[in-house]
C-alpha positions as CSV (number, residue, x, y, z in Angstrom):
1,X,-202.3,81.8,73.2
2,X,-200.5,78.6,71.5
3,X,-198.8,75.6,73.0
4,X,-194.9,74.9,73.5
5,X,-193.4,72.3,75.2
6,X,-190.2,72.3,77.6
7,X,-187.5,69.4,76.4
8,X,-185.7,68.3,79.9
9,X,-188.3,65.7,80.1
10,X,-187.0,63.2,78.0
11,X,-182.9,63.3,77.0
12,X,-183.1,62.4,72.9
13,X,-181.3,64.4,70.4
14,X,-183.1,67.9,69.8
15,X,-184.3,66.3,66.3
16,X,-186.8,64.1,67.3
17,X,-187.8,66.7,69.9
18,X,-188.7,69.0,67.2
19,X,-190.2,66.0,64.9
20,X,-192.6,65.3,67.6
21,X,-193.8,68.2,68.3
22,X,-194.1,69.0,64.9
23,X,-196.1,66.0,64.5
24,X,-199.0,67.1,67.0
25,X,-199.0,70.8,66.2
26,X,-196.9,72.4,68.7
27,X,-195.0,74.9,67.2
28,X,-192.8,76.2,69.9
29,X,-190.5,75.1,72.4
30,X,-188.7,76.6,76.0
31,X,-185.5,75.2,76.3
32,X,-184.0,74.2,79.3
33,X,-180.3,74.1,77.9
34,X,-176.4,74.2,79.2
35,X,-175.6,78.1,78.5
36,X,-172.0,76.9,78.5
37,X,-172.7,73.8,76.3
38,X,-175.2,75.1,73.3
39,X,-173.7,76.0,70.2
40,X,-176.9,78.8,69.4
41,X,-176.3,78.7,66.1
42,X,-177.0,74.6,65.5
43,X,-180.0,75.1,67.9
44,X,-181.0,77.8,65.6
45,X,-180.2,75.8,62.3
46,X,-182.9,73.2,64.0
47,X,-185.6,75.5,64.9
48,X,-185.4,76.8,61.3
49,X,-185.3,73.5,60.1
50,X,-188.4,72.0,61.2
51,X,-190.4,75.8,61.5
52,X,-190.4,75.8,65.5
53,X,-190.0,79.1,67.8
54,X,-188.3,79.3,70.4
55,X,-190.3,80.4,73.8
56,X,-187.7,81.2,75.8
57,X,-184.9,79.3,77.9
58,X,-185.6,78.8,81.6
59,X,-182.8,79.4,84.1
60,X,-182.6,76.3,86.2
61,X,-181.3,76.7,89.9
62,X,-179.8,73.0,90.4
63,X,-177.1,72.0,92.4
64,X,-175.1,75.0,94.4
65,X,-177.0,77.7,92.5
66,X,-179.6,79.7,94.7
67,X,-179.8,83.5,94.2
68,X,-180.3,83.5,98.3
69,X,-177.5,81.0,99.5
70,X,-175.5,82.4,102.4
71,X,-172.0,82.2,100.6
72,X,-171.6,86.1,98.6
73,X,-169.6,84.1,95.8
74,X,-172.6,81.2,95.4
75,X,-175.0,84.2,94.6
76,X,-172.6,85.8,92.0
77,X,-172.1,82.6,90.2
78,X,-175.3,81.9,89.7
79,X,-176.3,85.6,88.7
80,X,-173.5,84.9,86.2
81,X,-175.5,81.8,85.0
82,X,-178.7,83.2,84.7
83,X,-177.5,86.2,82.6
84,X,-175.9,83.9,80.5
85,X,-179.3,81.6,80.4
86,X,-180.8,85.1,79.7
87,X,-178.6,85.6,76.8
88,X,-179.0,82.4,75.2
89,X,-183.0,82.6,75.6
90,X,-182.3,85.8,73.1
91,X,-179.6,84.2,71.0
92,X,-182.6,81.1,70.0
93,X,-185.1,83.9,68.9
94,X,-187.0,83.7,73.0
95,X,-189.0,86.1,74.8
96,X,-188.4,85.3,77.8
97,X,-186.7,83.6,80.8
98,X,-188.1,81.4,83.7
99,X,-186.2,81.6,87.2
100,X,-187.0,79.9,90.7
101,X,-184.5,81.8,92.8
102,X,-183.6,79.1,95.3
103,X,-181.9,75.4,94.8
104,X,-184.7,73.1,93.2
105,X,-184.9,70.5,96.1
106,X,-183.2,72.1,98.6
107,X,-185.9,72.3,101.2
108,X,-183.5,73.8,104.7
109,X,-183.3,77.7,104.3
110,X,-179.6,79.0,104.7
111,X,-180.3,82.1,106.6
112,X,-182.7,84.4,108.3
113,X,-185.7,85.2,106.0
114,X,-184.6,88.7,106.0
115,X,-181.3,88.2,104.5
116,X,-183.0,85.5,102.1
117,X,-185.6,88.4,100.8
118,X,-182.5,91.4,100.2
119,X,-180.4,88.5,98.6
120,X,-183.2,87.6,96.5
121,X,-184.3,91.6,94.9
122,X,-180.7,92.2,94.8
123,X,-179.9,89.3,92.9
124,X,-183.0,89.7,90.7
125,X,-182.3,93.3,89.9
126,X,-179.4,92.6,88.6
127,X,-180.5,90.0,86.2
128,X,-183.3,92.4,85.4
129,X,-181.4,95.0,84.1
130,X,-179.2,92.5,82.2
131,X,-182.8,91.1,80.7
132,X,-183.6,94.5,79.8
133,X,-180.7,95.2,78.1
134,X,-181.2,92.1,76.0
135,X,-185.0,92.4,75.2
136,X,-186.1,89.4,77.8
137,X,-188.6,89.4,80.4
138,X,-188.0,87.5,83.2
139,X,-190.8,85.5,84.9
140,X,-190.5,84.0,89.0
141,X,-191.8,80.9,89.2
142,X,-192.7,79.7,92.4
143,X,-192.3,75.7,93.1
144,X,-194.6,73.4,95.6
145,X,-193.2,73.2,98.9
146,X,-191.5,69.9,98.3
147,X,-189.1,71.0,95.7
148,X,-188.1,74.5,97.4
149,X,-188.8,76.5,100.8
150,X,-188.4,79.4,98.6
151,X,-191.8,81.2,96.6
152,X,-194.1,78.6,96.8
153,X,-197.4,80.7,95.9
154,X,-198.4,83.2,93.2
155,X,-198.7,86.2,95.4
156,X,-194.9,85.6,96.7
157,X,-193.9,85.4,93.4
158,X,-196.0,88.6,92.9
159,X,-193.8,90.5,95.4
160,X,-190.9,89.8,94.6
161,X,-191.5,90.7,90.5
162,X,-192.9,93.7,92.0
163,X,-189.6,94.3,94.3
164,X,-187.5,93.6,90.8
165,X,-189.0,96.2,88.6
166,X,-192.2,97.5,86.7
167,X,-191.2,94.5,84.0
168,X,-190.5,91.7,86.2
169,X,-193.1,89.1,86.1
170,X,-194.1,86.0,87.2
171,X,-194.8,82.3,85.6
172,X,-197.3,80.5,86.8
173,X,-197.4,76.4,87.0
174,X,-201.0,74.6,87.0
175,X,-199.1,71.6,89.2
176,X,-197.8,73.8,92.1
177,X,-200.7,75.8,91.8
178,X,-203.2,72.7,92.8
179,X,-200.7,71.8,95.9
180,X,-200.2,75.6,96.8
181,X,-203.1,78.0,95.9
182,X,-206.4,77.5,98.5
183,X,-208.2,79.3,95.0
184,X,-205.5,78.3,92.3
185,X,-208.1,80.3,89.7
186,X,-207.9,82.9,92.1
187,X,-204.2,83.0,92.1
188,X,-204.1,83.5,88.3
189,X,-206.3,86.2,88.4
190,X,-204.4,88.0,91.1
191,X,-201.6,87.8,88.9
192,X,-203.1,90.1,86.3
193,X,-200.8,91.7,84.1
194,X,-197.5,90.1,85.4
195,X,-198.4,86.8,84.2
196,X,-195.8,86.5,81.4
197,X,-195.3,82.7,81.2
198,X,-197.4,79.7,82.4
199,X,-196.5,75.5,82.8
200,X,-199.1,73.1,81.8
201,X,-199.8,69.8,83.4
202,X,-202.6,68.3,85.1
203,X,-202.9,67.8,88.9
204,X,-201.2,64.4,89.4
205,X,-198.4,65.5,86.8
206,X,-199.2,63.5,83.9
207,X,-200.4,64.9,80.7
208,X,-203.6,67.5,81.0
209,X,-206.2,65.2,80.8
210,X,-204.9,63.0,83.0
211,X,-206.0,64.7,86.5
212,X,-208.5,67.0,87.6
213,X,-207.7,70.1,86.6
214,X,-211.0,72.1,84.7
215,X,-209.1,72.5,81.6
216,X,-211.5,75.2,80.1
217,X,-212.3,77.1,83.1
218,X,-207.9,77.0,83.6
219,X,-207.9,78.5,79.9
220,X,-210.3,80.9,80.0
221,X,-209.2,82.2,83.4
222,X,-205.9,82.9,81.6
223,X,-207.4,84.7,78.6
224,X,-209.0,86.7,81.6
225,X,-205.4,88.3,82.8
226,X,-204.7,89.4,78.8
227,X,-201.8,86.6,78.7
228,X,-201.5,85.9,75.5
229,X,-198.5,84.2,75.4
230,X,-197.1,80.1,75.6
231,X,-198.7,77.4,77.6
232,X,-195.7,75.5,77.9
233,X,-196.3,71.7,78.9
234,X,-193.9,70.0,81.4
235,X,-195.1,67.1,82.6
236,X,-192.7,64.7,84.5
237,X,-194.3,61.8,84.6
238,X,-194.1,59.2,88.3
239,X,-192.6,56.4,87.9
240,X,-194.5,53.5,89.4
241,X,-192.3,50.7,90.3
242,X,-194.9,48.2,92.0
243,X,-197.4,45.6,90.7
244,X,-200.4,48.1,90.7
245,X,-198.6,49.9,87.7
246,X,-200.9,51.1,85.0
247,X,-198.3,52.0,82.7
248,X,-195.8,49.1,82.3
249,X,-194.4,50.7,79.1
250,X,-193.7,54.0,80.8
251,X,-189.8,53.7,82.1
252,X,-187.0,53.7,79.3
253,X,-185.4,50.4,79.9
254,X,-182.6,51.2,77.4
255,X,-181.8,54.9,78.0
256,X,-179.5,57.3,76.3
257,X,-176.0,58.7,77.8
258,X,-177.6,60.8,80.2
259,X,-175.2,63.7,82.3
260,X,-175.4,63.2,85.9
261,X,-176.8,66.9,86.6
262,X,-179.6,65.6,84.2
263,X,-180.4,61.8,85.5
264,X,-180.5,63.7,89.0
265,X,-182.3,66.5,87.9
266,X,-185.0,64.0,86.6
267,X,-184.6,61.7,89.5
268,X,-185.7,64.8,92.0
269,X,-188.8,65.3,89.9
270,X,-190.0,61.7,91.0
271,X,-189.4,60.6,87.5
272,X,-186.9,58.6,85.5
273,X,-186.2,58.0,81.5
274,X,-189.8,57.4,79.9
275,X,-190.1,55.5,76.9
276,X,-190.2,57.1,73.7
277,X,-193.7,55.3,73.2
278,X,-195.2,57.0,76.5
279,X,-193.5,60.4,76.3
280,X,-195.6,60.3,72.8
281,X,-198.6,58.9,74.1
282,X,-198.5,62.1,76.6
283,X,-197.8,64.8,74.2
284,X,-200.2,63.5,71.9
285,X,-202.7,63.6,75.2
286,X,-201.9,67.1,75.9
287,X,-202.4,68.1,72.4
288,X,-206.1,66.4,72.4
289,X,-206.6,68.2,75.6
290,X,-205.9,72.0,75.2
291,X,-205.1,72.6,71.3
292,X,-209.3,72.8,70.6
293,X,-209.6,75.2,73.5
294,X,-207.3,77.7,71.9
295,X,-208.9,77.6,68.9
């Protein structure tokens, strides 16, 4: 196993991105990125650049994409976008793709949870065959209950990669795991051999070694499935905005030209712009934490 690191955290040009991770000896990255909006071959120009691989690229339902919403033309749009997320994970060099089926912070289901369940292993079937077809896996990720209603534990994610096909797996997040999981190392075990991707952060969300998450009993229960693949970290670190704030240089008081899908997409993740000093601080925490244990 090896670290990469995700890069919606913090909005900075993809440079100092790669610099940093460079810096503390990660050496791969999953890319949440614009399909529509990523010239692959500058990306790739990058990555070459500063001797980083690509992961994979994770296909982000935000706004009016759900592969379950009621509306027969919402579902083919965002089938469209995650085949072309699928695509572009393949075009930067990737393995594989991420997916959470349903709108990220849309907590109100939009139909029976029959319907929601044929929506979803029709829609995933058909972005499995296209993954096929283009060399990805694709891994379900389910969320904690407070950023979807949809796959919120390992073993629903489990059924529905099963449901998808014999190559359909899942990816595994140590944050929603501690809210979800009554045995989160459990969980991972029960996930066997469809573990094919897995998010790092400690229990609280800040950097591992931050919480309380046993960080080598979490690593050598994933050397136990055969998962030899990224830890990615994503941490999104809370924003404290009252006088018991350990952190005053944490928030970004001068941030860059942010979209508003992504100041909203951060905003819903309880976080805001961090400071180019803290969102350091954490990978370099991270780094310290895990890096010896995969040694």
């Amino acid at each position: 196993m090896y670290l990469a690191m995700f890069n919606w955290m913090r909005i900075e040009p993809l440079e100092a991105t790669l610099d940093r991770l460079k810096k503390y000896g990660i050496n791969s990255i999953e890319f949440v990125l614009d399909p529509y909006a990523t010239n692959p071959a500058e990306v790739n120009q990058l990555l070459k650049e500063y001797d980083i691989q690509c992961w994979g690229a994770a296909a982000v339902m935000f706004g009016d994409r759900s592969l379950v919403a009621k509306e027969e033309d919402r579902r083919a749009a965002s089938v469209q976008y995650a085949k072309d997320s699928i695509t572009l994970s393949k075009e930067l060099g990737g393995s594989v793709t991420s997916i959470a089926p349903a709108t990220i912070s849309s907590l109100a289901p939009e139909s029976t949870p029959e319907n929601e369940w044929k929506w979803a292993v029709e829609s995933m079937k058909e972005l499995y065959g296209h993954a096929q077809k283009e060399g990805i896996r694709l891994a379900i990720e389910p969320l904690n209950r407070l950023e979807t209603y949809f796959l919120n534990r390992s073993d629903q994610a489990v059924a529905l990669a099963e449901a998808t096909g014999p190559e359909c797996g899942v990816c595994l997040d140590t944050f929603h795991l501690n809210i979800e999981e009554a045995d989160p190392y459990q969980a991972i075990l029960n996930t066997g051999e469809r573990l094919y991707n897995f998010h790092v952060s400690d229990t609280n969300r800040y950097a591992c070694g931050m919480g309380h998450w046993d960080w080598p009993k979490v690593i050598a229960t994933v050397k136990e499935t055969g998962y030899d693949g990224a830890l990615t970290i994503e941490f999104v670190v809370p924003i404290d905005r009252t006088p018991a704030n350990p952190y005053p240089n944490a928030v970004d008081k001068n941030p860059g030209n942010l979209t508003p899908e992504q100041k909203a997409f951060i905003e819903e993740h309880g976080s805001s712009m961090v400071s180019e000093e803290f969102y350091t601080w954490q990978v370099e925490k991270t780094a310290e934490t895990l890096l010896p244990l995969l040694n």
